[in-house]
N, C-alpha and C positions, 0 to 999 in steps of 0.2 A: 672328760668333759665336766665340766664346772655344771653347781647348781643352777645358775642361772639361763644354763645350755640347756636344763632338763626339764624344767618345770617351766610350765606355760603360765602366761599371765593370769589374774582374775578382773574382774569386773571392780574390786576394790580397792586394786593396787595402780599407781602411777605407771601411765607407758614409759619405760626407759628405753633411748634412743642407743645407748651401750647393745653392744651385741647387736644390731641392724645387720651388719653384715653377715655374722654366723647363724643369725636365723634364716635366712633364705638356704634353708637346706630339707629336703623332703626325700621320700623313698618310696623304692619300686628302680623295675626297670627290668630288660635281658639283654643280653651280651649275645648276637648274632656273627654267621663265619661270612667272607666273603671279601670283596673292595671294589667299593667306587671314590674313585678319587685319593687315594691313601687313607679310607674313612673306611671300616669292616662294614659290608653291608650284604643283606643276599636278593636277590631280583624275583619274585613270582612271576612275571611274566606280562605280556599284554593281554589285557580283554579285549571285548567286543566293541568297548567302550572308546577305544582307542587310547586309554590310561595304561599306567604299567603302575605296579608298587612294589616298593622297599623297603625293606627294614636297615636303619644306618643306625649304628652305633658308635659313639666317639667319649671319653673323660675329657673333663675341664678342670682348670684350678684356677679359682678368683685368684688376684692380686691383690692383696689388702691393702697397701703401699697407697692402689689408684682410687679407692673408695672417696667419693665427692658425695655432702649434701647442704641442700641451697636451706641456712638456718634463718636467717634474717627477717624473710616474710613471716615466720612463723616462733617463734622467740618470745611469744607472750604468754602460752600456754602448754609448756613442756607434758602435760598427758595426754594432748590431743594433737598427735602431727598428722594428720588427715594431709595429705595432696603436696606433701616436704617430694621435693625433686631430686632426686639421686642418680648417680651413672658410676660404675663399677668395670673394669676390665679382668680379662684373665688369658690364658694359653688353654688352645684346643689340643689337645693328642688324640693317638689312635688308641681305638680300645684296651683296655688292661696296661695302660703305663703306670695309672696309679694303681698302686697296691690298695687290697682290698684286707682289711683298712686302710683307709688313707692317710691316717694319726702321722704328723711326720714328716709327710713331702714334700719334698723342694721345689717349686715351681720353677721353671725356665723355661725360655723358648727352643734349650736341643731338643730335637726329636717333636717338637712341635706343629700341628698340621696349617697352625694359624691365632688370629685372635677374636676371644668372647668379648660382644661389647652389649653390658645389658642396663637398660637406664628405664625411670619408671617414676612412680609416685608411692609416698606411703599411705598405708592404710590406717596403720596405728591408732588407734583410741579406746580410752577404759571399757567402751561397751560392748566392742568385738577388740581383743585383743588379738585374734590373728581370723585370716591368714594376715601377713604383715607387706606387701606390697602388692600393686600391680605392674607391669612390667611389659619391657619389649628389648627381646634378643635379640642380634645379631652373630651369626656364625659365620667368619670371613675367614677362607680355606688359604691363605695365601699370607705374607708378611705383607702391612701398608707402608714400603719404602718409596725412597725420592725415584726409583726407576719405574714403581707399579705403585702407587696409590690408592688405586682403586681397584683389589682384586675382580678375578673374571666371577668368580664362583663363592655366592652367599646364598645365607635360607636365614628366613627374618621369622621369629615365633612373636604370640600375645598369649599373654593370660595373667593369672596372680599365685605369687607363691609365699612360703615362707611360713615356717611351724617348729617348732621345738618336738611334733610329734613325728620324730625323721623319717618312720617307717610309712608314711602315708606317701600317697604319689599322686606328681603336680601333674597336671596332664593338661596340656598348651595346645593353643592352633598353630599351625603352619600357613601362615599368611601370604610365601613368597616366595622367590629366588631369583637366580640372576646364574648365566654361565649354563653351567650342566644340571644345573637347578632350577631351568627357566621356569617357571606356572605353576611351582611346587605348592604345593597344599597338603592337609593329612593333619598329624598330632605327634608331638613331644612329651615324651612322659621322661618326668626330672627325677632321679634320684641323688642320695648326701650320701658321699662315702668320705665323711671324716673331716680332719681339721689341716690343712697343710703348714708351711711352717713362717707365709707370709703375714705382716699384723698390719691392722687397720689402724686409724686414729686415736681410736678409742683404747689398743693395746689388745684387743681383740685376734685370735686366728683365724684366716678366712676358710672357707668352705671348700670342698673337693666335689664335683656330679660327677654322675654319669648319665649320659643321656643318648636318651634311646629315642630312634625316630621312626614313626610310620608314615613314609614317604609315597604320596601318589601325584606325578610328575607323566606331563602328555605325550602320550610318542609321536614326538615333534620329525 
C-alpha cells in the first residue's frame, strides 16, 4: 500500500481526488456458515414478531476500469468536491473467493453470484477530510442480460463510507429488497480486504470488501 493509501488527510493539505476509488475501503466484519440464495448466510429463526433474521455474508471486488465522476459542475475548486456524483461497479461472490489478503485478485464474473452497483456523492473537503463519500448500493444476485434485465433478487443499502483507517467498520442501513429479499431492512457492516488487480482512471488499484449483513426480512 502506497503512502498515500495510509495516511489520512489534514485540515492543511489539498483534497486530492487520486485515490477516490481505493479509499472507500473500511474494516470489520464476520464470515457466517450456511446459504440463502448461493450467498453463505445462517437463519435464527422467526419471532413473535413475525420477522425472521439472517446473517448473509458475501466478497465484492470493485471494477476500477468502471469508476465514473461527473468533474465539470465542480472544476473550480479542486480542495473542495463536496456533492461530485460518482457510480462504480464490481462482481459479488460467495464468501471466502477472495483471499484474505486480497493484495492481487483478479476480478471476473466466474464464480460470480452477480453485480455491485454503488453510486453516491463526495464528501471530500479540507475541513473533514473523511469519511470521503455518501452512497447507495445495490446488490443484484443475478447477471443483467438481454434475457433477464432485471434480476428477481436485490438488497439496496445507504450510508457513508470511505477512510484510509481500514480497520474501522462502515455500518449501512438495509433500505430494501426485491425477490427473496422482499421488505429487507437491518444493517451492513463493510469491510476492505485489500487491493485487487483492476485500475481506475487515475492508475489507481481498486478495493476488495467483505460484507457482512444483518438481515431482518417479514415472514411473508
Amino acid at each position: 500500500m502506497s503512502d498515500s493509501q495510509e495516511t489520512a488527510g489534514t485540515v492543511d493539505e489539498p483534497v486530492d481526488r487520486r485515490s477516490m476509488l481505493g479509499r472507500m475501503a473500511l474494516g470489520g466484519g464476520a464470515v457466517v456458515a450456511g446459504a440463502v440464495g448461493g450467498v453463505a448466510a445462517s437463519a435464527s429463526g422467526v419471532g413473535a414478531s413475525g420477522w425472521k433474521r439472517e446473517a448473509v455474508v458475501f466478497d465484492v471486488a470493485c471494477i476500477g476500469e468502471t469508476w465514473r465522476e461527473s468533474e465539470a459542475l465542480f472544476a473550480v475548486n479542486e480542495s473542495d468536491l463536496r456533492g461530485r456524483p460518482f457510480l462504480v461497479e464490481g462482481w459479488v461472490y460467495p464468501p471466502g473467493t477472495i483471499p484474505t489478503p486480497g493484495d492481487g485478485y483478479v476480478p471476473t464474473q466466474d464464480g460470480s453470484l452477480g453485480r455491485w452497483l454503488c453510486r453516491g456523492n463526495v464528501l471530500l473537503h479540507p475541513d473533514r477530510p473523511e469519511p470521503h463519500v455518501v452512497s447507495v448500493q445495490e446488490f443484484v444476485f443475478a447477471p443483467m442480460s438481454g434475457e433477464q434485465l432485471f434480476p428477481d433478487d436485490l438488497i439496496t443499502t445507504s450510508g457513508i463510507e470511505g477512510t484510509f483507517a481500514t480497520q474501522q467498520v462502515a455500518h449501512r442501513s438495509i433500505v430494501g429488497g426485491t425477490g427473496q429479499y422482499l421488505g429487507a431492512s437491518g444493517q451492513q457492516d463493510q469491510s476492505w480486504n485489500g487491493f485487487n488487480t483492476s485500475v481506475d482512471a487515475f492508475g489507481e488499484n481498486a478495493p476488495n470488501f467483505v460484507m457482512t449483513f444483518d438481515l431482518l426480512l417479514p415472514d411473508l
